[in-house]
MIDRENPA-377945 format. One record per residue (C-alpha): y, x, z; residue in three letters. Coordinates in nm, 4 decimals, decimal comma. Layout:
+----------+----------+----------+---------+
|        v |        u |        w | residuo |
+----------+----------+----------+---------+
|        Y |        X |        Z |     ALA |
...
+----------+----------+----------+---------+
This chain:
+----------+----------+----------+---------+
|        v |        u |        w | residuo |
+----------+----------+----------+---------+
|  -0,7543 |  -0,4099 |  -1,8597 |     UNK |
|  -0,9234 |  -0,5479 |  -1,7431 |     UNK |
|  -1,0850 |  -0,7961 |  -1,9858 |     UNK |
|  -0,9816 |  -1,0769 |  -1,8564 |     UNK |
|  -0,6505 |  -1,0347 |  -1,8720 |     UNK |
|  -0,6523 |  -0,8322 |  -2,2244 |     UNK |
|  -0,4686 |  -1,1542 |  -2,4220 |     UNK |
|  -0,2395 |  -1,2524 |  -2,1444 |     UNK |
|   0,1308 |  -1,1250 |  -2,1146 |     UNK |
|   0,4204 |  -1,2042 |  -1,8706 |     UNK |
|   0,8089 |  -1,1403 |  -1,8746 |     UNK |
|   0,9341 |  -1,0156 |  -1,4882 |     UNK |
|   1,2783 |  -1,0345 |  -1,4413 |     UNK |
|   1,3998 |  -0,6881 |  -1,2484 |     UNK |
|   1,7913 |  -0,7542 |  -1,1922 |     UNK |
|   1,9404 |  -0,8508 |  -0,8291 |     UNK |
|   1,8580 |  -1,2094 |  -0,8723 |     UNK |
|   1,4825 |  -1,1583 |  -0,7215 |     UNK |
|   1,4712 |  -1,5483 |  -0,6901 |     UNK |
|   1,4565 |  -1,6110 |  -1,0498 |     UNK |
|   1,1214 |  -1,6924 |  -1,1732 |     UNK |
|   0,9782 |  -1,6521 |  -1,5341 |     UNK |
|   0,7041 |  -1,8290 |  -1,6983 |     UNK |
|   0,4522 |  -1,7180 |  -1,8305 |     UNK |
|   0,5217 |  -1,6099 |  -2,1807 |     UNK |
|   0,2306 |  -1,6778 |  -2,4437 |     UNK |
|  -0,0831 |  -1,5028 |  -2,5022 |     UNK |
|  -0,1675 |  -1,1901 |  -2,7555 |     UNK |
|  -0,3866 |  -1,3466 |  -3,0422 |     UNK |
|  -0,6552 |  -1,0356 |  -2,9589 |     UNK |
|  -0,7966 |  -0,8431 |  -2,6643 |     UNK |
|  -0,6265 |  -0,5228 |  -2,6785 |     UNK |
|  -0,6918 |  -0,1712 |  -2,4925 |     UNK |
|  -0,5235 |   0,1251 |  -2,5603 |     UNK |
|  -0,2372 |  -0,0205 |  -2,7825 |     UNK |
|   0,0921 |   0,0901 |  -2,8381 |     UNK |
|   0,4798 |  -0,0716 |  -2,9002 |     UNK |
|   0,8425 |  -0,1159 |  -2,8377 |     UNK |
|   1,1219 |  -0,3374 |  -2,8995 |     UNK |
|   1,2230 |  -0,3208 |  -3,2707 |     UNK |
|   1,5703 |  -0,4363 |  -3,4114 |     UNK |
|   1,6726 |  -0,4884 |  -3,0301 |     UNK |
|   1,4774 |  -0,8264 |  -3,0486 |     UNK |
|   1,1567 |  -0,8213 |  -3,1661 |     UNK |
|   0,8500 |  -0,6784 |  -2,9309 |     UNK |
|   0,5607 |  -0,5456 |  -3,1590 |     UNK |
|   0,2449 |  -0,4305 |  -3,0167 |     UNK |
|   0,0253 |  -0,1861 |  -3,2721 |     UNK |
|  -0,3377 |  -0,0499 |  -3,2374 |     UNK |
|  -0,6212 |  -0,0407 |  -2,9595 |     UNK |
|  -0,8880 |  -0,0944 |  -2,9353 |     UNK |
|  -1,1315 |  -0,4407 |  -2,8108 |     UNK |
|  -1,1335 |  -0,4161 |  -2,3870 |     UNK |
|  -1,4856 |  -0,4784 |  -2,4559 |     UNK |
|  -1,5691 |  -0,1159 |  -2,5587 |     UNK |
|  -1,3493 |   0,0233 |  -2,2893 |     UNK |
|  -1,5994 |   0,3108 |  -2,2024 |     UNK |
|  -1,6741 |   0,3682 |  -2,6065 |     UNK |
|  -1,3429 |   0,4792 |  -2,7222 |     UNK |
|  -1,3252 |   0,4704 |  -3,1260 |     UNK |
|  -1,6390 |   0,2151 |  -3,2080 |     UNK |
|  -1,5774 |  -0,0252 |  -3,4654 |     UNK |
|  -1,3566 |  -0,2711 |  -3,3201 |     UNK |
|  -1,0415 |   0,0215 |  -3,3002 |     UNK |
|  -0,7343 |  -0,1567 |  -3,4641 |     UNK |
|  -0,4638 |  -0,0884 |  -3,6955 |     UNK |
|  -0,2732 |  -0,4534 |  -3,7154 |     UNK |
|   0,0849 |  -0,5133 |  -3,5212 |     UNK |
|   0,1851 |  -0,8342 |  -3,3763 |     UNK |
|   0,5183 |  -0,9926 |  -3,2704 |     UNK |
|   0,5050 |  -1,1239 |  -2,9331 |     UNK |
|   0,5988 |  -1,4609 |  -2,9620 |     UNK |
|   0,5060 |  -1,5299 |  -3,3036 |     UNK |
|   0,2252 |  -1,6821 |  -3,4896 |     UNK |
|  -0,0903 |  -1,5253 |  -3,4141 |     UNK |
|  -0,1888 |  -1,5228 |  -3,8028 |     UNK |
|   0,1280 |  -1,3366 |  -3,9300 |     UNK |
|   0,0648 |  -0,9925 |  -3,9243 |     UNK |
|   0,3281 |  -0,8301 |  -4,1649 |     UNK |
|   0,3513 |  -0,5097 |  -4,0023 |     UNK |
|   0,0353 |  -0,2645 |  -3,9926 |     UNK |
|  -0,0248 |   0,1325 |  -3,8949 |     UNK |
|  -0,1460 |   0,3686 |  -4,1854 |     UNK |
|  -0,4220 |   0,4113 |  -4,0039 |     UNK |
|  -0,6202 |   0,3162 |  -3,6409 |     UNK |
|  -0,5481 |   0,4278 |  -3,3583 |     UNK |
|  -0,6139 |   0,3984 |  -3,0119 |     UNK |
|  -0,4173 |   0,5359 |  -2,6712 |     UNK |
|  -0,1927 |   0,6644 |  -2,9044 |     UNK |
|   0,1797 |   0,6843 |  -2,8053 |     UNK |
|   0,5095 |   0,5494 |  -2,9112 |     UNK |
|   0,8979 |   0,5715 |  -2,8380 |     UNK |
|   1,1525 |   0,3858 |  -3,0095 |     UNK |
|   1,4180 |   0,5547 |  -3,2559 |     UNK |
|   1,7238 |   0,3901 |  -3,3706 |     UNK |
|   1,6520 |   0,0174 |  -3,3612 |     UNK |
|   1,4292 |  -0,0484 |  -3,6355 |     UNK |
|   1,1040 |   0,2317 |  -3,6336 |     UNK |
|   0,8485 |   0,2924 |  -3,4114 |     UNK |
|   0,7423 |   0,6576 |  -3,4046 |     UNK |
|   0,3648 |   0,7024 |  -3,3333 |     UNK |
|   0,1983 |   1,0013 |  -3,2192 |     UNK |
|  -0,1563 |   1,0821 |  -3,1612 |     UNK |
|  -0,4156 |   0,9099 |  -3,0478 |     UNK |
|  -0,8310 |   0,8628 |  -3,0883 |     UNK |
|  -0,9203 |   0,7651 |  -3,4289 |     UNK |
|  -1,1513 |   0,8396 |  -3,7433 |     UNK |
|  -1,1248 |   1,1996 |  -3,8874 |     UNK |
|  -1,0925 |   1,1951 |  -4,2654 |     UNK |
|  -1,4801 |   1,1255 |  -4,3480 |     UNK |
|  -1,4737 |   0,8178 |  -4,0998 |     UNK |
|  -1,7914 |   0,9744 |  -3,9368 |     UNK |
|  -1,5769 |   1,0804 |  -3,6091 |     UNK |
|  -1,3761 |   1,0083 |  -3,3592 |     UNK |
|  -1,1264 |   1,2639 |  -3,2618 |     UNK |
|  -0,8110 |   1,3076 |  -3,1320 |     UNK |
|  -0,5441 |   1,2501 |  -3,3910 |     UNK |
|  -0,2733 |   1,5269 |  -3,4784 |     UNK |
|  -0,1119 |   1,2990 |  -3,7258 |     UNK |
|   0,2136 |   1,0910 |  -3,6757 |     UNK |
|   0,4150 |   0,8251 |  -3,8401 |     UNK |
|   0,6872 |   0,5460 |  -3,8503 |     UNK |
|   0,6492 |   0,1935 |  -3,8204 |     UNK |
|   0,9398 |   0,0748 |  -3,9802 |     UNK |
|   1,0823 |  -0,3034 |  -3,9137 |     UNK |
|   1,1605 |  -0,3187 |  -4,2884 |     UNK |
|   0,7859 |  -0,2936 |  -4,4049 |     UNK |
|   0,5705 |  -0,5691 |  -4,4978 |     UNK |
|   0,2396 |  -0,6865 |  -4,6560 |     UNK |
|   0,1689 |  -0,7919 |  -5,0142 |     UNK |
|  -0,0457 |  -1,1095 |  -5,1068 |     UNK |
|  -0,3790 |  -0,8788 |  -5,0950 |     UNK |
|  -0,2530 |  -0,6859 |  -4,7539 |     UNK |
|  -0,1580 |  -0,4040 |  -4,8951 |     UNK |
|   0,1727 |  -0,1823 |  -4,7742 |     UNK |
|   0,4407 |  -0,2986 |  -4,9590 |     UNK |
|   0,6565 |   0,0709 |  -4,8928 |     UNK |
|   0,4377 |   0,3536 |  -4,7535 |     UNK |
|   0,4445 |   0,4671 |  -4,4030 |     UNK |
|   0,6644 |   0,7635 |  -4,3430 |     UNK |
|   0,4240 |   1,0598 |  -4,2410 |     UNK |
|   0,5507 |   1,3688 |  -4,0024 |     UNK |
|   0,4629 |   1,6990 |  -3,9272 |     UNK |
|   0,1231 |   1,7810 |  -3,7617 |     UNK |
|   0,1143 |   1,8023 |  -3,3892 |     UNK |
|   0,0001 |   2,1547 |  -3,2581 |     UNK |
|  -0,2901 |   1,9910 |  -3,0864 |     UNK |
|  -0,4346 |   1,6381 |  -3,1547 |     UNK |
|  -0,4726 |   1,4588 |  -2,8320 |     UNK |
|  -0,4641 |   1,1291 |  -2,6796 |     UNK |
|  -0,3966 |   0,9821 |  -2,3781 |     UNK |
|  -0,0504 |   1,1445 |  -2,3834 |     UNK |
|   0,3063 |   1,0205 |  -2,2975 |     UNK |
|   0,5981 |   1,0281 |  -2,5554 |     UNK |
|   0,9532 |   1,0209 |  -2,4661 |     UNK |
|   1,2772 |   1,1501 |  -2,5827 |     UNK |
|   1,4550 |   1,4173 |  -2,4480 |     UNK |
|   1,7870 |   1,3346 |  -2,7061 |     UNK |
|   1,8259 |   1,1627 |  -3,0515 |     UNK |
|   1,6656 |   1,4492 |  -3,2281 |     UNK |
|   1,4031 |   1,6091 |  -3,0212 |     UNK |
|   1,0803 |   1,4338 |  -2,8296 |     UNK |
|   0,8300 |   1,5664 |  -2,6433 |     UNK |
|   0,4587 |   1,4832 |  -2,5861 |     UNK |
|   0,2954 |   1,6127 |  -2,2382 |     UNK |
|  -0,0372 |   1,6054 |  -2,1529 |     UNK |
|  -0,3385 |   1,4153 |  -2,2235 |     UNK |
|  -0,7069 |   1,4545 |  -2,3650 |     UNK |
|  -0,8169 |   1,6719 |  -2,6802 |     UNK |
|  -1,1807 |   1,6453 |  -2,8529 |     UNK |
|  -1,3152 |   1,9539 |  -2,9198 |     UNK |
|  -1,6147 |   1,9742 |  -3,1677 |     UNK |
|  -1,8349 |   2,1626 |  -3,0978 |     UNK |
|  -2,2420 |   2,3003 |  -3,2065 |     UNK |
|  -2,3447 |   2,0549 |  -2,9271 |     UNK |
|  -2,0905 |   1,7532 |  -3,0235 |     UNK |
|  -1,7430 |   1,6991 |  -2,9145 |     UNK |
|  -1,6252 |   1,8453 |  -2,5387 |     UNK |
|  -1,3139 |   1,6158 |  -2,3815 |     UNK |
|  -1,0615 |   1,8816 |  -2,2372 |     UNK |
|  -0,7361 |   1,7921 |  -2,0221 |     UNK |
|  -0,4397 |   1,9226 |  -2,2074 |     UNK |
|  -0,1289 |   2,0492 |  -1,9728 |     UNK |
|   0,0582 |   2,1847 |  -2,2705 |     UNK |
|   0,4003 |   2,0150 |  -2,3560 |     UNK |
|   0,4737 |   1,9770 |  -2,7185 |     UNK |
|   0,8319 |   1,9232 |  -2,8509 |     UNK |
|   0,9016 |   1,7382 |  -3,2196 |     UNK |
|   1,2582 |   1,7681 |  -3,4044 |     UNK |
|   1,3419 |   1,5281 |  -3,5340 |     UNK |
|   1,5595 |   1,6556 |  -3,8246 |     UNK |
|   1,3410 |   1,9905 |  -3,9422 |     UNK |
|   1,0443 |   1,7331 |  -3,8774 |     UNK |
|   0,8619 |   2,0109 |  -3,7130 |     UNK |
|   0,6543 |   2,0343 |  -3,3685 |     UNK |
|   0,5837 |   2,3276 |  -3,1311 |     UNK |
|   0,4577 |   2,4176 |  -2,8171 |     UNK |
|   0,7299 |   2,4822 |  -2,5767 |     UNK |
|   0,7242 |   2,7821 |  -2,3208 |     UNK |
|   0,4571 |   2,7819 |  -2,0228 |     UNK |
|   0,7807 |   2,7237 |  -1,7788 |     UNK |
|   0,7374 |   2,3529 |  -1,9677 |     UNK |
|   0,3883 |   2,2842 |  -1,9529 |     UNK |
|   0,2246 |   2,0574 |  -1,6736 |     UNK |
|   0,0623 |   2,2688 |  -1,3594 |     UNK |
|  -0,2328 |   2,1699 |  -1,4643 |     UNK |
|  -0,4456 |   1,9278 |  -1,7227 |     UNK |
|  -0,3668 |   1,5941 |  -1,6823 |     UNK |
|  -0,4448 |   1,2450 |  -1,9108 |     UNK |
|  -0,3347 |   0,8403 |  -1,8584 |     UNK |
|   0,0508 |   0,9830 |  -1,7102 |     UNK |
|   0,3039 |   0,7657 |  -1,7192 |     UNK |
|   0,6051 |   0,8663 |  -1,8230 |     UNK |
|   1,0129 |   0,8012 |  -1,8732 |     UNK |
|   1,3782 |   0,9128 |  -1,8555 |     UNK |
|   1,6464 |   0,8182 |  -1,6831 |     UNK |
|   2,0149 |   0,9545 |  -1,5200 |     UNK |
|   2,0613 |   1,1058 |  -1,1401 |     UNK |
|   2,3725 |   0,9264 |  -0,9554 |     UNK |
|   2,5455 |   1,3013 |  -1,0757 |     UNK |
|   2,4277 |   1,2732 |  -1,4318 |     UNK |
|   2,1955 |   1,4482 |  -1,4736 |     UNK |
|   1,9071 |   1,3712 |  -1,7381 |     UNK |
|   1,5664 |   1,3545 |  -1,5932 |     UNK |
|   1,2186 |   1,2630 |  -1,7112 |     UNK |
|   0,9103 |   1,1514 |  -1,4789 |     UNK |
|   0,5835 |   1,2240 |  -1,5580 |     UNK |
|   0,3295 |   0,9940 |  -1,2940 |     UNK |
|  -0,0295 |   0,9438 |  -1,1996 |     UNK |
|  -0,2890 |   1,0212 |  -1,4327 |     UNK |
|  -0,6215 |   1,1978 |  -1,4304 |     UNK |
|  -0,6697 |   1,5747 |  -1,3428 |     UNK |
|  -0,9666 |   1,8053 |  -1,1808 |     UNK |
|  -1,0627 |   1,8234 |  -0,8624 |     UNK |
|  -1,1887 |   2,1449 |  -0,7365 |     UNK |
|  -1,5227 |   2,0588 |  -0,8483 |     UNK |
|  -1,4395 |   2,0212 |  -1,2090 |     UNK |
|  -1,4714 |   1,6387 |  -1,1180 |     UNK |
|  -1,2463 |   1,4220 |  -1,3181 |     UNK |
|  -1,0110 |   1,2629 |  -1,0426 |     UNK |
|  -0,6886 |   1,0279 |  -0,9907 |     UNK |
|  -0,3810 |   1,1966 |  -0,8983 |     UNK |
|  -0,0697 |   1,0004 |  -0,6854 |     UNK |
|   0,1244 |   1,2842 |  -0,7943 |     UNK |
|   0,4886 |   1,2705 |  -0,9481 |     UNK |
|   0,6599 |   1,5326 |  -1,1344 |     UNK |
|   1,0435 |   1,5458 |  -1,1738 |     UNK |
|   1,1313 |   1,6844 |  -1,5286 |     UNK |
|   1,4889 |   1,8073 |  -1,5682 |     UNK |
|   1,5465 |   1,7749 |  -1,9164 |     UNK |
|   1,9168 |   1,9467 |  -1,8832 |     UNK |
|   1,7415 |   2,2672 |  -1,7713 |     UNK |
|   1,4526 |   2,3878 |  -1,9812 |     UNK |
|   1,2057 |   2,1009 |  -1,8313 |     UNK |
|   1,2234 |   2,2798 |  -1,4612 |     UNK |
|   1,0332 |   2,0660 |  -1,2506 |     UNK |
|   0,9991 |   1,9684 |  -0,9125 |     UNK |
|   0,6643 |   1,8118 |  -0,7398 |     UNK |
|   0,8562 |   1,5027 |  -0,5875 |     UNK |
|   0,8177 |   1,1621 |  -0,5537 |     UNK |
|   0,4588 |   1,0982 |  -0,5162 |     UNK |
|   0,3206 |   0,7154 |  -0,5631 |     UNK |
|   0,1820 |   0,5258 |  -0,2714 |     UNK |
|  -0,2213 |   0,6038 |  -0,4210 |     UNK |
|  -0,3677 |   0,7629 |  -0,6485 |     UNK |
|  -0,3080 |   0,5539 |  -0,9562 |     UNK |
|  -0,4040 |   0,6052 |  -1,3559 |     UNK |
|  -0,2874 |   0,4436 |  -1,6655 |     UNK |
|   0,0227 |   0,2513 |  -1,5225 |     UNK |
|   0,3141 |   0,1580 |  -1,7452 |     UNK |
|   0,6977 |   0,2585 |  -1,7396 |     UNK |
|   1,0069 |   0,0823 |  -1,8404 |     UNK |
|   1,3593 |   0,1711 |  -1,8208 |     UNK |
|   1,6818 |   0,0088 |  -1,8404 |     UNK |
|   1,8973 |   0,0960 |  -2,1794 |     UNK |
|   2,2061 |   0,2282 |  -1,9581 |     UNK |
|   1,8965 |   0,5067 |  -1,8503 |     UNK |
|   2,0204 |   0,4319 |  -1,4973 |     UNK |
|   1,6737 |   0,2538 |  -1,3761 |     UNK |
|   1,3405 |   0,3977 |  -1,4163 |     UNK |
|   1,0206 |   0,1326 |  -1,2926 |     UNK |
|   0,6500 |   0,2350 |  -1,2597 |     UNK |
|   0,3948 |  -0,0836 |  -1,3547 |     UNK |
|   0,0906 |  -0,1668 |  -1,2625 |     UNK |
|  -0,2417 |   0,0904 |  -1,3463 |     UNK |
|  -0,5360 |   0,1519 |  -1,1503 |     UNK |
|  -0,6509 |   0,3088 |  -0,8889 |     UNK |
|  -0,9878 |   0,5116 |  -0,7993 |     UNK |
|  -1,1297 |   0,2191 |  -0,6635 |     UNK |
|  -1,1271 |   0,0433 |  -0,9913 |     UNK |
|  -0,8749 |  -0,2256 |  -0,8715 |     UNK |
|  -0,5840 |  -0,2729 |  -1,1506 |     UNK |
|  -0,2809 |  -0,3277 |  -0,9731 |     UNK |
|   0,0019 |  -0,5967 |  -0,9702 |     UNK |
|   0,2411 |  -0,3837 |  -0,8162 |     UNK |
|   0,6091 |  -0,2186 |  -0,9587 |     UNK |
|   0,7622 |   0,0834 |  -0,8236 |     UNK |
|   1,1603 |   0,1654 |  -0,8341 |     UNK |
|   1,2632 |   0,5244 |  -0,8585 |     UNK |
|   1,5122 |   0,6079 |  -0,6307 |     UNK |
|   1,7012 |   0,9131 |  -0,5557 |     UNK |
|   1,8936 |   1,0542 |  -0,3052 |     UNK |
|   1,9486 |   1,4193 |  -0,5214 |     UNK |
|   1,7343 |   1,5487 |  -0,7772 |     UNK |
|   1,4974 |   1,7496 |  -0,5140 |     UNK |
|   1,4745 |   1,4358 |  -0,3536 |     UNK |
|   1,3084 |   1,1215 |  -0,5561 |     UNK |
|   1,0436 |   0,8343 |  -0,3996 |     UNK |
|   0,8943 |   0,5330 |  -0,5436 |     UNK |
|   1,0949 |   0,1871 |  -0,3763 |     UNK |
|   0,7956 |  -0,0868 |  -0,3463 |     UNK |
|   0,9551 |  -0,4058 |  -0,5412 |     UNK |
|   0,9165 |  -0,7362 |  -0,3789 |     UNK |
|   0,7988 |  -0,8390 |  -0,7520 |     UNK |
|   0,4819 |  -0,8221 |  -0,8954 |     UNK |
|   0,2837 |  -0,8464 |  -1,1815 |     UNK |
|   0,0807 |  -1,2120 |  -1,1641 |     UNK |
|  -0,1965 |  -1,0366 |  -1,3231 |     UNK |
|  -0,3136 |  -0,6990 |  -1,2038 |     UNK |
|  -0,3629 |  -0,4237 |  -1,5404 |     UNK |
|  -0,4227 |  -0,0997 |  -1,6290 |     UNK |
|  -0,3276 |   0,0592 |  -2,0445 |     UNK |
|  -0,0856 |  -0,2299 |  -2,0269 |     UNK |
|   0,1956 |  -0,1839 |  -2,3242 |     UNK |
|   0,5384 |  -0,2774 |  -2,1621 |     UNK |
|   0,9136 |  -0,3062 |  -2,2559 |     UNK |
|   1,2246 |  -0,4417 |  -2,1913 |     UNK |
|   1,3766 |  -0,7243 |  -2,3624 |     UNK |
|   1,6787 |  -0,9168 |  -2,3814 |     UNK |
|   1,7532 |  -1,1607 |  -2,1151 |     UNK |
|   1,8000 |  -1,4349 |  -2,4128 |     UNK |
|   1,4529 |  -1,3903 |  -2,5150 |     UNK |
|   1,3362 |  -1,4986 |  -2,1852 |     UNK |
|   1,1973 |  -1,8058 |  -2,0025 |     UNK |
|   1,3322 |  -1,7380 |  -1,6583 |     UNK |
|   1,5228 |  -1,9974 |  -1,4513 |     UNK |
+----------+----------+----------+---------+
C-alpha cells in the first residue's frame, strides 16, 4: 500500500557508505497486498500470495493469489506457486532453498469462506510447473497450527523451533464470523513437525495484529527477538495503533521487556536483518493518520533493558505499508 505504489520495488543500501545510491530496481508484474517471501538459494527473491491493493478493506474476495514471482525476472514465468491462496500470511526462510508459510486469510475447504488459515507448508526452490500448470512435486504440508490466524509474525527462535505471535483469528459464529486479536504465542518444531501454545509467561500482554517482527544478537550475545507496532484495543474496545516495542529474550523463556518504543504509532511496517543477526531495521508502515511512511529505524542497544529505534538518514523513495522486504546480496544490486 498504497495502490499506487503496489507494483513498484526499490533496493536501499544500509552499510556505512550512506552516499551510495541505488536505482530503482524493476516493477512487480501485479499489484500485491498482503503477500509474503524471502530470499531463496541465497540469490533469488520470491514474493508469494496477496491479495489485489484494490480490495484492501475486503480481505479474501476473488482476486486473493496463489502465484510466486522472482524479482527481477520475466513477469510471465511463474514456475513456483503455493498449494493454496493466501493472504497476510507469514513466512521465514529455512536452509537456503524453502520458504515455510504459515497462516494466513484464505478459502475454507468448501471455498464459500474466508477464514483464517491453520494450515502450513514449504515452498521449495526445487519445484516447478508442468506444461498445463500443474505441481510438478507436491507441496510439503505441516502440522496444524493451534489457532488459524493471520496477520501474524513468523520468526525463528533456532534451526528447529519457530514461533508465531499474535495476530487476527475469524471466529464463526450464528451471526457470521467475529475478528478477535490473538496475544497467544505459538511455537512449531521443526523435527517432530508439531505446534503448541507456549506458557502465558510467552504470550503478548495483550491482543495485537500487523507486528513487525525479527531477531537479532545484544553486543553480549545474547539472542533477542522484537516484536513492533501493530494494532491492539484501546480502552474502549476501539481498534487502535500502538508505537509500542517489545524486547523478546529468546535465551530465557521469551521474558520480555516493554522497551524501545517507535517514534508514532505505526502498523504493518516491515523488518529486515543482517545474516551475521547483528543488525535489526524497522521499514516503513503506517500510521493512524493513514500516511504510509518512507522512513527506516535502526535498533540500537546500550544493554538488553535498554533498546531505542536510531532514525536512518535513508529512506524509502516510496512511502508503504504490508510491504514484503529482504536482504539481498550486494552483487544483485544496482547501487553506485
Amino acid at each position: 500500500m498504497p495502490k499506487k505504489n503496489g507494483k513498484k520495488s526499490e533496493v536501499i543500501y544500509l552499510g556505512s557508505r550512506n552516499k551510495e545510491t541505488c536505482k530503482r530496481d524493476k516493477s512487480h508484474p501485479t499489484e500485491k497486498l498482503g503477500a509474503i517471501g524471502g530470499l531463496l538459494n541465497k540469490d533469488v527473491p520470491v514474493i508469494c500470495g496477496g491479495g489485489s491493493v484494490e480490495n484492501e478493506d475486503n480481505v479474501g474476495e476473488p482476486s486473493i493469489m496463489d502465484d510466486c514471482n522472482v524479482i527481477g525476472s520475466d513477469p510471465d514465468s511463474k514456475s513456483l506457486k503455493l498449494s493454496k491462496k493466501r493472504q497476510f500470511a507469514a513466512s521465514v526462510v529455512l536452509g537456503n532453498n524453502d520458504l515455510f508459510v504459515v497462516g494466513g486469510f484464505g478459502w475454507d475447504a468448501n471455498f464459500q469462506t474466508i477464514v483464517t488459515l491453520k494450515d502450513t507448508e514449504y515452498l521449495m526452490m526445487d519445484q516447478g510447473l508442468d506444461e498445463d500448470g500443474n505441481q510438478i512435486e507436491p507441496m510439503k504440508t505441516t502440522g496444524l497450527m493451534v489457532i488459524g490466524v493471520a496477520k501474524h509474525c513468523l520468526l525463528k527462535t533456532n534451526e528447529t523451533v519457530l514461533i508465531a505471535i499474535g495476530g487476527t483469528e475469524f471466529l464463526p459464529n450464528s451471526q457470521g464470523v467475529t475478528k478477535s486479536l490473538v496475544a497467544q504465542t505459538q511455537s512449531y518444531d521443526i523435527v517432530s513437525d508439531t505446534w503448541t501454545t507456549l506458557p502465558e509467561i510467552a504470550h503478548l500482554p495483550e491482543g495485537r495484529s500487523d507486528a513487525t517482527c525479527g531477531a537479532f544478537k545484544s553486543a553480549t550475545g545474547e539472542h533477542l527477538a522484537v516484536v513492533a507496532g501493530g494494532k491492539v484495543l484501546d480502552e474502549d474496545g476501539t481498534v487502535t495503533m500502538t508505537k509500542s516495542t517489545l524486547i523478546l529474550h529468546l535465551d530465557k523463556n521469551l521474558q520480555q521487556w516493554n522497551s524501545a518504543n517507535l517514534p508514532q504509532a505505526t502498523c504493518c511496517g516491515s523488518m529486515v536483518g543482517t545474516p551475521d543477526g547483528d543488525e535489526l531495521y524497522f521499514i516503513g508502515g503506517q500510521n493512524g493518520a493513514g500516511e504510509h511512511l518512507p522512513y527506516i529505524y535502526k535498533m540500537r542497544c546500550s544493554s538488553v533493558q535498554s533498546c531505542r529505534w536510531a532514525k536512518q538518514s535513508q529512506e524509502l523513495k516510496d512511502g508503504r505499508s504490508y510491504s514484503v522486504a529482504m536482504m539481498i546480496p550486494y552483487y544483485l544490486t544496482n547501487c553506485e
